[in-house]
KEKE-3310 file (N, C-alpha, C; in steps of 0.2 Angstrom, whole numbers, plus 5000, padded with zeros to 4 digits):
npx = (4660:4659:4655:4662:4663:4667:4669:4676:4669:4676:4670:4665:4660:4651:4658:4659:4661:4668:4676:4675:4678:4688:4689:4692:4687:4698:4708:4727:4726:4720:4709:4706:4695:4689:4674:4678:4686:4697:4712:4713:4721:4732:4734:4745:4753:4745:4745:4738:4722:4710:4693:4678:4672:4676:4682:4681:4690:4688:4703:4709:4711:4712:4698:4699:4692:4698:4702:4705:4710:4700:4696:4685:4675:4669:4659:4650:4656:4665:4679:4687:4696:4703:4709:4714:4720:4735:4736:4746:4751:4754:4751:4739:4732:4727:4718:4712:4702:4696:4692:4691:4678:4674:4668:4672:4663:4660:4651:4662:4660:4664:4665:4657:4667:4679:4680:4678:4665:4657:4652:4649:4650:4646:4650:4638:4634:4625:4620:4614:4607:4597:4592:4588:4577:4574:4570:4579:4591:4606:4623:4624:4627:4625:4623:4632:4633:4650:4658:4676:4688:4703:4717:4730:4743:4740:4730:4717:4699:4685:4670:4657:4644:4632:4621:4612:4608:4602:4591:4579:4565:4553:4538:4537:4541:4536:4539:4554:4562:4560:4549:4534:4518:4512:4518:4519:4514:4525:4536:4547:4558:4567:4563:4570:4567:4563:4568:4579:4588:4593:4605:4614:4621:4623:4616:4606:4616:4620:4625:4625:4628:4625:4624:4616:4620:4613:4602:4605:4607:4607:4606:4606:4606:4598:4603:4597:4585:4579:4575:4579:4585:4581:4590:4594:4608:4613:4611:4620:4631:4627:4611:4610:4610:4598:4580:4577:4580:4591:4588:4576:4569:4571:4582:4591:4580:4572:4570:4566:4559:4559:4553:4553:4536:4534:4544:4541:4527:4519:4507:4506:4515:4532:4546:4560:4573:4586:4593:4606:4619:4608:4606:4604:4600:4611:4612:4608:4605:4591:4579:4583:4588:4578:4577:4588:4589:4598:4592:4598:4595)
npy = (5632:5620:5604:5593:5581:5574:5578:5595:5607:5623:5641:5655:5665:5675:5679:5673:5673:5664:5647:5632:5616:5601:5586:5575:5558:5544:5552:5559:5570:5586:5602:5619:5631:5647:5653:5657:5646:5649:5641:5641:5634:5619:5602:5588:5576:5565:5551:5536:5533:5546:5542:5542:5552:5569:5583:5601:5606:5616:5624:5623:5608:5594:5581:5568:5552:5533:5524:5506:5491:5476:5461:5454:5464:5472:5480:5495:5509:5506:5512:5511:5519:5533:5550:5563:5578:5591:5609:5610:5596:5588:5572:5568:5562:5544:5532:5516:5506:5492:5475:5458:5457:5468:5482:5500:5511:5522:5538:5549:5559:5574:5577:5589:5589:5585:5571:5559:5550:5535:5528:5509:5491:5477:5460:5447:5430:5419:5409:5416:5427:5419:5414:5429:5428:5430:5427:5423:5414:5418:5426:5443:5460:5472:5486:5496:5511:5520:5529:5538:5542:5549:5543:5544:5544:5533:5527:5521:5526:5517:5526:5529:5518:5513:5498:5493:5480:5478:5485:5477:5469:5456:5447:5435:5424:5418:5412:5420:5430:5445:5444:5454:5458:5467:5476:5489:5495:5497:5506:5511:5501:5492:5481:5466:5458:5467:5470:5461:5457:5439:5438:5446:5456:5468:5477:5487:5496:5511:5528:5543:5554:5564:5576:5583:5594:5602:5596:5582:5572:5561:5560:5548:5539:5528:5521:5509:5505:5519:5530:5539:5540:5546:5543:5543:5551:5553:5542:5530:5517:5504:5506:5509:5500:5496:5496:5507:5521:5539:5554:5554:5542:5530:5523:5516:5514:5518:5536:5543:5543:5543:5545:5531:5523:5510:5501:5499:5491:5503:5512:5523:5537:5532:5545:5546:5539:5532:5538:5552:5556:5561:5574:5591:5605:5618:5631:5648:5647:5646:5638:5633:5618:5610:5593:5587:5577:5570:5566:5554:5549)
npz = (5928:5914:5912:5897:5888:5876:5859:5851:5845:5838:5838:5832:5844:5857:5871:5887:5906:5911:5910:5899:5902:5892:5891:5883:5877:5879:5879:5883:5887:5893:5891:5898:5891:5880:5877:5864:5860:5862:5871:5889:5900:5899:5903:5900:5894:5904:5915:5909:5897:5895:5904:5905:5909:5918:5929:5933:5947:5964:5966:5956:5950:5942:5941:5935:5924:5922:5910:5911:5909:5910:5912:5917:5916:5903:5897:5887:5893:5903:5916:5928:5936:5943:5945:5955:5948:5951:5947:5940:5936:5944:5950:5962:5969:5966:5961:5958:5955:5953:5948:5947:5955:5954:5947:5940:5935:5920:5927:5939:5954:5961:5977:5989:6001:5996:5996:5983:5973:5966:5951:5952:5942:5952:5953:5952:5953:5945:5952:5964:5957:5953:5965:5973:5964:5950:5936:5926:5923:5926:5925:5934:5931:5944:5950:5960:5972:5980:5990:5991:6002:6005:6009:6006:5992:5984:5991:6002:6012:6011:6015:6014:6004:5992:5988:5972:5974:5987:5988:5980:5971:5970:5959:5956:5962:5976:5986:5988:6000:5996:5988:5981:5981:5974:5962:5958:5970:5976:5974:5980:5976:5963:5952:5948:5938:5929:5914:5912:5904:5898:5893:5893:5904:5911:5919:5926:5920:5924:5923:5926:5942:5956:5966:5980:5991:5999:6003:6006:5997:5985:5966:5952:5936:5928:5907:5907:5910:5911:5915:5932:5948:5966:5978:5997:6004:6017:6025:6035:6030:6034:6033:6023:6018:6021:6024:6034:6041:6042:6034:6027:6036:6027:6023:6012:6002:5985:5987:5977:5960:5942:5926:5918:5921:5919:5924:5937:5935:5933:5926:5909:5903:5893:5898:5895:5883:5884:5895:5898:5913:5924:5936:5947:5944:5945:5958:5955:5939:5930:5934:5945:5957:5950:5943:5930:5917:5903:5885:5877:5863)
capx = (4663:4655:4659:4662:4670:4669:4676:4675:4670:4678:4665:4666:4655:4652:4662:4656:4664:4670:4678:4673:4684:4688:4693:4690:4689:4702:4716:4730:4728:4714:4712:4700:4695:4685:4668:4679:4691:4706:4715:4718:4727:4732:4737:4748:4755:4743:4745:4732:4718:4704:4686:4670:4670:4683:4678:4686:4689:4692:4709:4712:4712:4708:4698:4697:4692:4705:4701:4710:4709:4698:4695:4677:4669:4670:4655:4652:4658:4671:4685:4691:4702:4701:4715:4717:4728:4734:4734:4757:4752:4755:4743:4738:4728:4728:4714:4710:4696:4695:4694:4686:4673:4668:4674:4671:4662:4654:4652:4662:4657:4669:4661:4660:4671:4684:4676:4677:4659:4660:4647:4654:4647:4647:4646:4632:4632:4619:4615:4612:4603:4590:4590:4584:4568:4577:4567:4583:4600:4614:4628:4622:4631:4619:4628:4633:4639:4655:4663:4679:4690:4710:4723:4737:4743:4736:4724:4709:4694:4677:4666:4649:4643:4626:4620:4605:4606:4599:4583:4574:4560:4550:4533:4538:4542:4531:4544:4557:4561:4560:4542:4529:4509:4512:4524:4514:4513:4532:4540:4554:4561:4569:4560:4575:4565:4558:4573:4582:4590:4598:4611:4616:4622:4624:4604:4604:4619:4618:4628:4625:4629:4625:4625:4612:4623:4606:4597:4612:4603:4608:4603:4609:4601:4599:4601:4593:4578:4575:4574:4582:4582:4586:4591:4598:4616:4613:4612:4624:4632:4623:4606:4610:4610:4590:4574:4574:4585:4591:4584:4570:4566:4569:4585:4593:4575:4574:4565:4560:4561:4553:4554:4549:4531:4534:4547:4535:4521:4514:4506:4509:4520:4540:4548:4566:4576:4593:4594:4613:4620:4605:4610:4601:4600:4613:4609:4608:4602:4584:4575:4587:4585:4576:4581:4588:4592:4599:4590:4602:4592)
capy = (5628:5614:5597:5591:5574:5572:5583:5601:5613:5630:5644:5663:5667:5683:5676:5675:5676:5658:5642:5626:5610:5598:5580:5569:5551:5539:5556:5560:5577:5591:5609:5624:5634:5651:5653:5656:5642:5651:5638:5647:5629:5612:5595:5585:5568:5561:5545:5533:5537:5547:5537:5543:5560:5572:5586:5604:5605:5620:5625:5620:5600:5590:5576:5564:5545:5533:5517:5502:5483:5472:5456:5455:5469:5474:5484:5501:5516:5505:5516:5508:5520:5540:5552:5569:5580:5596:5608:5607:5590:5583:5568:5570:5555:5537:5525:5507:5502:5487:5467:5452:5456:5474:5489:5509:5515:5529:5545:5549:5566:5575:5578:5594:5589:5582:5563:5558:5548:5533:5519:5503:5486:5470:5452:5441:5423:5414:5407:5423:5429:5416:5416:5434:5431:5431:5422:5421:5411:5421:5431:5450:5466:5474:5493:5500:5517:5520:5534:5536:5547:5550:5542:5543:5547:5531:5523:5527:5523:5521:5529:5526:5513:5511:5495:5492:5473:5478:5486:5470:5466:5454:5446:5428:5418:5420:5411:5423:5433:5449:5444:5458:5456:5470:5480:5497:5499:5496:5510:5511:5497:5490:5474:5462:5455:5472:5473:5457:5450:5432:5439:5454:5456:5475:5476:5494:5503:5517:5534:5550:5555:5570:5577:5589:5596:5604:5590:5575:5566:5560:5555:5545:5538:5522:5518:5503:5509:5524:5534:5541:5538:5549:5541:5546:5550:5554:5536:5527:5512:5499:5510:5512:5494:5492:5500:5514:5527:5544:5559:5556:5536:5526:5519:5517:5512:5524:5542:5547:5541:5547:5543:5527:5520:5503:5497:5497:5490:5508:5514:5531:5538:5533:5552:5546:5535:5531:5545:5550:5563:5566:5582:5594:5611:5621:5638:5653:5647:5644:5632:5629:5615:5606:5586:5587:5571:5571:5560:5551:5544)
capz = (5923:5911:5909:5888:5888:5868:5854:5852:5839:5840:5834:5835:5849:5863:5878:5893:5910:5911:5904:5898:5900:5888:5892:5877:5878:5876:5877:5889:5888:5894:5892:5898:5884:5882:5871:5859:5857:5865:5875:5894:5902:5897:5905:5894:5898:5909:5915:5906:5894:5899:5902:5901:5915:5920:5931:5937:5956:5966:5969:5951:5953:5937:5943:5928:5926:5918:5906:5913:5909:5915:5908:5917:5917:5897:5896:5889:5898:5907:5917:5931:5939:5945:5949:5956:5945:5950:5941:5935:5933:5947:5954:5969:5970:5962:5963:5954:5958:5946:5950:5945:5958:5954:5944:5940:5925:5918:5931:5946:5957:5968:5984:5994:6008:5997:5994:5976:5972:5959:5952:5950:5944:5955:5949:5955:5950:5940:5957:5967:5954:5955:5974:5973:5962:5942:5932:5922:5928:5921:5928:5933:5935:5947:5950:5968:5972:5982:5991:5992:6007:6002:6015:6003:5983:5980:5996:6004:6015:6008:6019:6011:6001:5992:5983:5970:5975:5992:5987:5974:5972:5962:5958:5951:5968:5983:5993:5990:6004:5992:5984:5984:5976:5970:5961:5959:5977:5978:5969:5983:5975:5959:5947:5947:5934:5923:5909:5913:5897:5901:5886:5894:5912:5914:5919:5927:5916:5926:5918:5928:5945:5956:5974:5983:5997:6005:6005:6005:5993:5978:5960:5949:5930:5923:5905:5903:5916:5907:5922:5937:5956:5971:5987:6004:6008:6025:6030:6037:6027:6036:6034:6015:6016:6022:6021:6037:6045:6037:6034:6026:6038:6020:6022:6007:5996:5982:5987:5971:5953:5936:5919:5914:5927:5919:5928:5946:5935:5932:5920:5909:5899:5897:5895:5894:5880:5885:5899:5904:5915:5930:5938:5951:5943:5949:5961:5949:5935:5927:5934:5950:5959:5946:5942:5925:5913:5897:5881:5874:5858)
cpx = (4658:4662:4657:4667:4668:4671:4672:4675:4671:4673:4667:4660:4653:4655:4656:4659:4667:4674:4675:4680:4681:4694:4692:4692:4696:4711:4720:4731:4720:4717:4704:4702:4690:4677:4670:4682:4698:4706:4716:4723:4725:4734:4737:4750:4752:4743:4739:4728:4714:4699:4684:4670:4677:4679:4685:4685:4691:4699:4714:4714:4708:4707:4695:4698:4697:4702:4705:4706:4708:4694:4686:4674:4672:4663:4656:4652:4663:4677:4688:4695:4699:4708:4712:4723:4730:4735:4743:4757:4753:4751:4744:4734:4726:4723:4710:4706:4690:4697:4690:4679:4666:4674:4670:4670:4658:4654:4657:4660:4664:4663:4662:4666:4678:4683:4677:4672:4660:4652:4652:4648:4649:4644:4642:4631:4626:4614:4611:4608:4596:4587:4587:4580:4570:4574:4569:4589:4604:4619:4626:4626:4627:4624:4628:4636:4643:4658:4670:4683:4697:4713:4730:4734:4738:4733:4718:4706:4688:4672:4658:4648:4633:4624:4612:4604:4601:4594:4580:4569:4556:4543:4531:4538:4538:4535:4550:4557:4558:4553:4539:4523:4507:4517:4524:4515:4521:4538:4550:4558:4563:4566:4566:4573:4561:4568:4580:4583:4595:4605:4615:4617:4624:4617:4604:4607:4617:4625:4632:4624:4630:4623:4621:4616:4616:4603:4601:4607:4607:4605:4606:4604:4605:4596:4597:4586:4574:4573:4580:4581:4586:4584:4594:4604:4615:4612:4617:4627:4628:4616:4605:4608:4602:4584:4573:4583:4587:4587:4580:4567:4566:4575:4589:4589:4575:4568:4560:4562:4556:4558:4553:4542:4533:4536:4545:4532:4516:4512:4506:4514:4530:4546:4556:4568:4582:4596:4602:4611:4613:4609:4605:4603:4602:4608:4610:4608:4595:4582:4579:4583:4580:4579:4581:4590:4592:4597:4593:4601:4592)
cpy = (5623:5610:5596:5587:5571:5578:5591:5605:5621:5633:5649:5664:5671:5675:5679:5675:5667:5652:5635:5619:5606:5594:5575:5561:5548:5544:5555:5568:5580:5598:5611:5630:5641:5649:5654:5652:5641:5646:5643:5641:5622:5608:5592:5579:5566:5556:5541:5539:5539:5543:5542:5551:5562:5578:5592:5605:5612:5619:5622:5614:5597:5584:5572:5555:5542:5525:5513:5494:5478:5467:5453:5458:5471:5478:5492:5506:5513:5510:5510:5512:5528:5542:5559:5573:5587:5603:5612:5602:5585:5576:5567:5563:5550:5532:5522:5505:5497:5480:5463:5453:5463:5478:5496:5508:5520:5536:5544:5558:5566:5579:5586:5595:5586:5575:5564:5549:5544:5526:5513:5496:5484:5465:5449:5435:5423:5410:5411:5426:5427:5414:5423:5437:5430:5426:5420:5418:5414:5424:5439:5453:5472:5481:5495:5509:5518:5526:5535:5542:5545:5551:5545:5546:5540:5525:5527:5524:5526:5519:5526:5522:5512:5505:5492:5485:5472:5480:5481:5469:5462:5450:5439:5424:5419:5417:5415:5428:5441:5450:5450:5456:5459:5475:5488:5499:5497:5498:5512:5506:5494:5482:5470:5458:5462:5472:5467:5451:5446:5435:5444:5454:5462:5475:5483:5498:5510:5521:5541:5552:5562:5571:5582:5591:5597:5599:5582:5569:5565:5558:5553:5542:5532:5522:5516:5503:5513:5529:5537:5540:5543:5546:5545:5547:5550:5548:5533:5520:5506:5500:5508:5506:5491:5498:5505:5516:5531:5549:5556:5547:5530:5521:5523:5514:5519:5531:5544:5546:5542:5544:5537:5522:5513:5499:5494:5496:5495:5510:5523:5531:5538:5537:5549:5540:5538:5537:5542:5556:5567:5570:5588:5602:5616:5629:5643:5653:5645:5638:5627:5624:5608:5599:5587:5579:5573:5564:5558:5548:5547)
cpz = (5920:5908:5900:5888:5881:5865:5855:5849:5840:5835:5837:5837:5854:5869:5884:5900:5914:5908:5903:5897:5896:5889:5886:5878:5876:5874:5882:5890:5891:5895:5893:5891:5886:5876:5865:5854:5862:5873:5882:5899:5899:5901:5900:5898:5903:5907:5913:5902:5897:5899:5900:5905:5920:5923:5934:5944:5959:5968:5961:5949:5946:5941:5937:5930:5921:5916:5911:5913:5910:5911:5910:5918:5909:5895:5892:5897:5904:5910:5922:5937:5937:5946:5948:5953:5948:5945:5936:5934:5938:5950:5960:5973:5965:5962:5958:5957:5953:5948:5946:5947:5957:5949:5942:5933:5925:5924:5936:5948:5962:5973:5986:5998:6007:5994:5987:5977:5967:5958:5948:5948:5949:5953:5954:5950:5948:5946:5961:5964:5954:5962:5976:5967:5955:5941:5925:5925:5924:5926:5927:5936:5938:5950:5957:5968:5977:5983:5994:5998:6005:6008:6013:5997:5980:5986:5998:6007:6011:6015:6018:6005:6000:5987:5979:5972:5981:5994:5981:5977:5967:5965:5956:5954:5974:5987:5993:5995:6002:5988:5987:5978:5973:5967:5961:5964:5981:5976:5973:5980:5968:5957:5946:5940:5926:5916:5909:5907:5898:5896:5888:5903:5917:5913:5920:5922:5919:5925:5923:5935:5948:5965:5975:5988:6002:6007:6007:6002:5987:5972:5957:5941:5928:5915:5904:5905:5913:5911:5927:5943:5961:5977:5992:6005:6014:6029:6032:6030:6029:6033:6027:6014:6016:6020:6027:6039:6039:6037:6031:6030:6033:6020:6015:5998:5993:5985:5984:5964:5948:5930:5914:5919:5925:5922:5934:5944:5934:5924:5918:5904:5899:5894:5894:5889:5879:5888:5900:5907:5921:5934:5940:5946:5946:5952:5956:5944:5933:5930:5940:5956:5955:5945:5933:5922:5904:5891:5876:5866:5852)
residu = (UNK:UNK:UNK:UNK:UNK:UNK:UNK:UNK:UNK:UNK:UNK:UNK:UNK:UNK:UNK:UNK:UNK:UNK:UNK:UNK:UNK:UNK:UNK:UNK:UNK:UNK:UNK:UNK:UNK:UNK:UNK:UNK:UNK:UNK:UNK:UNK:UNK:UNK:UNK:UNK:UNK:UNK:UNK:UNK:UNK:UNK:UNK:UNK:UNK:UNK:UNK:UNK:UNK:UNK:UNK:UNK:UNK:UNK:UNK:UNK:UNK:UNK:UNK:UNK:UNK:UNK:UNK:UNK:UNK:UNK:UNK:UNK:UNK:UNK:UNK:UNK:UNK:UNK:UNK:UNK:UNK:UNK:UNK:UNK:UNK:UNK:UNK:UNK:UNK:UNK:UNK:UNK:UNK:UNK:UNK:UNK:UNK:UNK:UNK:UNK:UNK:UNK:UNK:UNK:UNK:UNK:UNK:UNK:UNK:UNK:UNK:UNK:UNK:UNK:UNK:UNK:UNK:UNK:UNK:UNK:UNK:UNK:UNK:UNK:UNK:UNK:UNK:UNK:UNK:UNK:UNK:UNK:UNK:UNK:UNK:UNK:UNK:UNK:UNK:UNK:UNK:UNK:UNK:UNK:UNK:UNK:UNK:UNK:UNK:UNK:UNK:UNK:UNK:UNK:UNK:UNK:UNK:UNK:UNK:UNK:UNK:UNK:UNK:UNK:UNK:UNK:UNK:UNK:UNK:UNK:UNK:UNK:UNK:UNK:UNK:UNK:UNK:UNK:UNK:UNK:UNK:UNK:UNK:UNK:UNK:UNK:UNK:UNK:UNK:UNK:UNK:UNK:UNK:UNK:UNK:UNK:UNK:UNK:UNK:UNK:UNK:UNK:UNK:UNK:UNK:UNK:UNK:UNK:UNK:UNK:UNK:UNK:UNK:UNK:UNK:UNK:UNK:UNK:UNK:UNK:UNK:UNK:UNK:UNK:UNK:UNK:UNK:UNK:UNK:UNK:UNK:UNK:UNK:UNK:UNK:UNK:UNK:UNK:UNK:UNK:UNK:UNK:UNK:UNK:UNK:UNK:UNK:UNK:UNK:UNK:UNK:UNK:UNK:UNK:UNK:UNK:UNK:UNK:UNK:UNK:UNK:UNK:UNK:UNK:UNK:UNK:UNK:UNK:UNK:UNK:UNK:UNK:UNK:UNK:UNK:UNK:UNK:UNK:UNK:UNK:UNK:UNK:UNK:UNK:UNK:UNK:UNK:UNK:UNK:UNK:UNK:UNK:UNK:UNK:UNK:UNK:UNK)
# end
């Protein structure tokens, strides 16, 4: 199955042994379709609009993301809120994950095991920000990822939790605790100062969202960065929180990032403008395995 979360032009075309879903932004409805248009199911009256990403789930489970109104977080690609559908409509799962302190935007992933995977801002004051190295005061929404395990229709535990606040680094303060001398030789770590406009408080805008099962790693693509980064799942929460433990001894700093050198003070070419959608190259196709991103410009 593919994901298509905007519009969708029907064309005469040879079929192939599949369908393609179609959640359209800001609808209450979704259908799977063939190569040639032909409708094969619909979900109609869904609760709320859809956001930004809607995914088909084994056992026929729409998991789609859902706008919802939050007076601070008004960025793009805002959702807020996720549900489990099945697939007579019922929902099977409910979750709001929207406050003054944090909220859900842009990708969620459903998990192997069941877990549904989501990035969220979180706000940091003007003063926090400059306590960790900003050589601007403003209000940042520095992005976290969050997973979430289903107790109930509409509770949960989150199991794991990764946040970008917890890997920073800058070059500006030599008394912060976070300073390095060099930024080049500190590519595990994110420039709290590369792309930081006092105007602007979504810094990462991070999009696209993906799971390696073999390796329990994930990627995920920043926007504003221009780039992607694949970290450890295998950590612990705590773990995700520092620089060791996990399969590969790293914690939760990034393993491996490509796309723009600048941002760590490298030099080189910056292959992405306005990456969404990182995404592991499924098995049995061309170039499996691969780290894919799409160039949004």
């Amino acid at each position: 199955l593919l994901l298509l979360s905007s519009s969708f032009v029907s064309l005469n075309a040879q079929q192939w042994n599949g369908y393609t879903l179609i959640a359209t932004q800001n609808s209450t409805t979704a259908s799977l379709v063939d190569t040639n248009g032909t409708v094969y199911h619909t979900w109609t009256g869904l609760t709320g609009q859809t956001g930004y990403s809607s995914y088909m789930t084994p056992g026929g489970v729409l998991l789609r993301t859902v706008n919802v109104t939050n007076n601070t977080f008004n960025g793009g690609g805002k959702t807020g809120r996720f549900q489990k559908v099945s697939w007579t409509g019922t929902i099977l799962w409910d979750v709001t994950y929207s406050s003054s302190s944090y909220c859900m935007h842009h990708d969620v992933l459903p998990m192997p095991n069941g877990n549904v995977m989501v990035i969220a801002w979180e706000s940091k004051t003007a003063s926090q920000v400059t306590a960790a190295g900003s050589t601007n005061s403003h209000t940042m929404w520095p992005d976290k990822i969050v997973e979430f395990q289903q107790t109930g229709t509409n509770t949960y535990n989150i199991v794991w939790e990764w946040h970008a606040w917890d890997h920073l680094m800058q070059s500006a303060n030599s008394s912060n605790a976070n300073y390095v001398s060099s930024l080049v030789n500190n590519p595990q770590l994110l420039n709290i100062n590369y792309g930081n406009n006092a105007n602007q408080s979504d810094w990462l805008h991070m999009n696209g969202l993906d799971y390696n099962e073999a390796l329990d790693q994930i990627v995920v693509s920043s926007h504003n960065m221009n780039e992607f980064y694949v970290i450890d799942h295998s950590t612990t929460t705590a773990e995700a929180a520092g620089h060791t433990g996990g399969n590969a001894g790293k914690g939760g700093d990034i393993l491996y990032r490509w796309g723009n050198p600048a941002t760590y003070g490298a030099s080189g070419t910056t292959d992405f403008n306005v990456i969404h959608d990182a995404h592991w190259v499924p098995a049995g196709c061309p170039r499996a395995g691969y780290l894919v991103g799409f160039n949004n410009s």
